[in-house]
C-alpha positions as CSV (number, residue, x, y, z in Angstrom):
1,X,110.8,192.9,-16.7
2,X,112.3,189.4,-18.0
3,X,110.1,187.4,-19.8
4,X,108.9,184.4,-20.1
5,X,109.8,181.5,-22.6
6,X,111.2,178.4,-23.7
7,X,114.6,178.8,-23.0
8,X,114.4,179.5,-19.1
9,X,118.2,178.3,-17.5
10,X,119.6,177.9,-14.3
11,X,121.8,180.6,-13.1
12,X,123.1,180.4,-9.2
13,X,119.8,177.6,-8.0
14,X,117.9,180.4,-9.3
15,X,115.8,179.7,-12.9
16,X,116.2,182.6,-14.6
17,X,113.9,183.6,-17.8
18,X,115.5,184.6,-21.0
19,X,115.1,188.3,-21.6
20,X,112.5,189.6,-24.4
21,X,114.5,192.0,-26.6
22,X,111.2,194.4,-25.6
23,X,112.9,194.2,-22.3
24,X,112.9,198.0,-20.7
25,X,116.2,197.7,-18.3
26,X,115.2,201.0,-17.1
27,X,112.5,199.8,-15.7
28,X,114.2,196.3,-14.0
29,X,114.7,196.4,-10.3
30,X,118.4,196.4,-9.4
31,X,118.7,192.2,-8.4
32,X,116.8,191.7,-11.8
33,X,119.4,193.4,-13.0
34,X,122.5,191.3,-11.1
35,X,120.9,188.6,-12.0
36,X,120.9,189.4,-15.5
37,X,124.2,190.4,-15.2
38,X,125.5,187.0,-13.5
39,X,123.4,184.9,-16.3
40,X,125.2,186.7,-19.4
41,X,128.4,186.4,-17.6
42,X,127.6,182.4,-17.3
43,X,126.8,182.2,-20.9
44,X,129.8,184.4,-22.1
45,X,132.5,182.3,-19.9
46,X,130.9,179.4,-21.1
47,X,131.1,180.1,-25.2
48,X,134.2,181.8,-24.5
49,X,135.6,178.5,-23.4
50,X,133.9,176.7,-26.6
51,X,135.3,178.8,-28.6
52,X,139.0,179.0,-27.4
53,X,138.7,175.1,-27.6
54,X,137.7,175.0,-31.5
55,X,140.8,177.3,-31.7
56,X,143.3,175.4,-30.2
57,X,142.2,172.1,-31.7
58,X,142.3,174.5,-35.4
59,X,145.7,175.6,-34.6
60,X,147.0,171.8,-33.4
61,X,146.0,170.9,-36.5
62,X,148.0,173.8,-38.1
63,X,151.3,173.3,-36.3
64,X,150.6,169.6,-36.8
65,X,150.8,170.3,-40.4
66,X,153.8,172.4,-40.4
67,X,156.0,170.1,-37.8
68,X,154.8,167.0,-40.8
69,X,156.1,169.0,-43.8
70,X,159.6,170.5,-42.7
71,X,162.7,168.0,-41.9
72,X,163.3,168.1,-38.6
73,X,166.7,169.8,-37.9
74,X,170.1,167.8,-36.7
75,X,171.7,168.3,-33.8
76,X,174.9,170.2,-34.3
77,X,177.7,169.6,-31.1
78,X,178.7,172.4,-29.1
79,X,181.3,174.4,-30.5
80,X,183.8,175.1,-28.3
81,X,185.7,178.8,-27.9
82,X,189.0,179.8,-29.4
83,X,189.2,182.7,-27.9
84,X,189.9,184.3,-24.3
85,X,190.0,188.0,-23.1
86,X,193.4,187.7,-21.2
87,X,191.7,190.4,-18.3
88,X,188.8,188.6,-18.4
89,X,189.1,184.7,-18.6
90,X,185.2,184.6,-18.2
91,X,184.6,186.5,-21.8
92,X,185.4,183.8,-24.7
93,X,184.3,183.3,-28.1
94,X,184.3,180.6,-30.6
95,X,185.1,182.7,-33.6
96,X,181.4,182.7,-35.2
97,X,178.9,185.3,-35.2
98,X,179.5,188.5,-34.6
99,X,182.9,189.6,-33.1
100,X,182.4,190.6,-29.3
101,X,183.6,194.0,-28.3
102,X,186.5,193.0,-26.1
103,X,188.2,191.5,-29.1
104,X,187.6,194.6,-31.3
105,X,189.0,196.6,-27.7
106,X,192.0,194.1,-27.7
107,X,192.7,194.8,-31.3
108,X,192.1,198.9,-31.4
109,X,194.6,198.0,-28.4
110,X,197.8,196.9,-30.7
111,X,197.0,192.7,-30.1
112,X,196.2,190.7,-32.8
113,X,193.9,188.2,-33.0
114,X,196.5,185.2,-32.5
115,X,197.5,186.6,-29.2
116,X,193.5,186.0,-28.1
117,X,193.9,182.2,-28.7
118,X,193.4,179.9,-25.9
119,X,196.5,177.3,-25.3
């Protein structure tokens, strides 16, 4: 049965009673029993949404903290490629970073890395 007591809350137009922890649900009829269910869900959505709002604001402030104390970083320009694949005009590199495999390819191949250069 639900029970009777100060903190009775609206759930669907319908008051619903807050349920005595003496509360036998084996013994509730099966809409007691939705309506249960569809208060709890009501109350859970709504502290769910309280409490992932204290967490965001928390972790604002966090990031805030974070952005305040580093530098923020410089632009660097574009760095423009050095390299071509002479089969492939679409493959280029700059000459940073790790070498791309059709360069290793074209010098396993005999070429050296001069004969790679873009005029």
């Amino acid at each position: 049965m639900i029970g009777i007591s100060r903190n009775d809350s609206h759930c669907g137009g319908q008051v619903m009673k807050s349920p005595n922890f003496e509360t036998n649900f084996e013994t509730m009829s099966i809409d007691e029993l939705w309506q249960l269910y569809a208060h709890l869900g009501g109350l859970l959505a709504k502290k769910l949404t309280v409490e992932k709002q204290n967490l965001e604001q928390k972790l604002g402030k966090l990031r805030g903290d974070a952005a305040h104390s580093a530098p923020p970083r410089r632009h660097y320009p574009e760095v423009r490629p050095k390299y071509q694949n002479p089969d492939d005009p679409s493959q280029t590199w700059a000459g940073r970073g790790r070498t791309p495999r059709w360069v290793n390819k074209m010098i396993e191949a005999g070429k050296s890395i001069e004969d790679l250069l873009i005029p």
